[in-house]
C-alpha positions in Angstrom: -27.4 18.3 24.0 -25.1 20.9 21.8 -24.3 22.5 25.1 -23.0 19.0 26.7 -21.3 18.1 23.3 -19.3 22.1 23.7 -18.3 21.2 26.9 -16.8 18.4 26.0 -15.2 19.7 23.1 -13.4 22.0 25.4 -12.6 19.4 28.0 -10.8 17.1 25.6 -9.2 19.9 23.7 -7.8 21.3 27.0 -6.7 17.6 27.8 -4.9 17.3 24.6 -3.1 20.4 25.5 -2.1 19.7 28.9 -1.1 16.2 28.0 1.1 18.0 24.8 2.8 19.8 27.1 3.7 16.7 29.8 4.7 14.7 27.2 7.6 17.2 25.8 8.5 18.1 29.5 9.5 14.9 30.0 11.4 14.1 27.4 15.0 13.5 28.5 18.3 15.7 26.8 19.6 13.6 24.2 23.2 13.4 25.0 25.2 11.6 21.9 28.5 9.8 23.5 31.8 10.6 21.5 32.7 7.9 19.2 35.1 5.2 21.1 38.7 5.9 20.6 39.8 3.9 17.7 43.1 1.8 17.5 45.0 0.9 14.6 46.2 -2.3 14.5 49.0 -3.4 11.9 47.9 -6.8 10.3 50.6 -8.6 9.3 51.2 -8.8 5.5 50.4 -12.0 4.3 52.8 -13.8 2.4 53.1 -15.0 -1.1 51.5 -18.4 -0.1 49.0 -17.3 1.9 47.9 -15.0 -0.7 48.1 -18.0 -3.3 46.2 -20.5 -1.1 43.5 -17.7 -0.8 43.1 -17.4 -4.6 42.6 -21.0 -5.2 40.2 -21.4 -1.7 38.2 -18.3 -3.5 38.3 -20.0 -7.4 37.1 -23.4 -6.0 34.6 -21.4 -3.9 33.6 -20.1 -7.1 33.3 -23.2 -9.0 31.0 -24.7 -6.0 28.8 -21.9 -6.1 28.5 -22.3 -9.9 28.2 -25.5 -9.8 25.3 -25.0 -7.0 23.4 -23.0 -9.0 23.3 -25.5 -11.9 22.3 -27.9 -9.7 19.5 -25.4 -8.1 18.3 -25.3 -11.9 18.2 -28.6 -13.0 16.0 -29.4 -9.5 13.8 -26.4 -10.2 13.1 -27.6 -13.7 13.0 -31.5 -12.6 10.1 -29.7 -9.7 8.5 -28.3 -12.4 8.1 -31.3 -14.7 7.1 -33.6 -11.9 4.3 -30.8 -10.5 3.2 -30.7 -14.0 3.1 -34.7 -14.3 1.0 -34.5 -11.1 -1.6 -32.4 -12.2 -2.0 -34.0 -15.8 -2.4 -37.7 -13.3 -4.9 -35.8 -11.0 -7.0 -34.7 -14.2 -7.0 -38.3 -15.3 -7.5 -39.9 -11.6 -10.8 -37.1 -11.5 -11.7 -38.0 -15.4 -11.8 -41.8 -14.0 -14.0 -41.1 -10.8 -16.3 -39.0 -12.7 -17.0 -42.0 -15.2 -16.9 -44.5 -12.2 -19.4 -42.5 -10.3 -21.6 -42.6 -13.3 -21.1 -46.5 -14.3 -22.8 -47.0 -10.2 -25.3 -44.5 -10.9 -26.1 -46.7 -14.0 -25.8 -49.9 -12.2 -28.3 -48.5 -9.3 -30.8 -47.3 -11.7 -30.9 -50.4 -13.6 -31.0 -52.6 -10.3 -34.2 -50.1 -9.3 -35.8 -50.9 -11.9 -35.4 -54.7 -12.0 -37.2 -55.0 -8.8 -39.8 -52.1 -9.8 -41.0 -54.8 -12.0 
């Protein structure tokens, strides 16, 4: 038994080794490519009423996404409430079921024992 278990010990060290040395023969040469040429391109200067009509596009865009993330707040909190609300109604509809489910019991027992007698 140890002499089969040495034998293939050896056999799958030997494998290891050969396949060690396949694998990192056949790796190919990594060959980076030069960078693409680059051209410069002029832009044309904008002029003063471009550069106005940006300022006020970027302010209003500012004033949206402030005004989105009041809104974001005011639904998180109005979530919140209403999750809240649920959970306090689901404690009551269980509260109401529990007593409902003991009211039949009740009934049932009493109905047994009417004819029991």
């Amino acid at each position: 038994m140890l002499n089969t278990f040495c034998k293939l010990l050896i056999a799958f060290v030997i494998g290891a080794s050969l396949y060690g040395c396949a694998s990192e023969m056949e790796k190919p040469a990594v060959v980076e490519a030069p960078p693409p040429p680059t051209e410069t391109v002029q832009t044309p200067s904008r002029s003063s009423s471009d550069l106005l009509k940006i300022m006020d596009l970027e302010r209003q865009l500012a004033r949206e996404q402030r005004q989105c993330v009041a809104d974001k707040r005011r639904l998180d909190l109005s979530l919140k409430e209403s999750q809240k609300q649920s959970e306090e109604l689901q404690k009551k509809l269980d509260d109401l079921q529990n007593k409902l489910d003991g009211l039949l019991n009740i009934d049932r027992e009493l109905r047994s024992r009417g004819r029991n007698r």
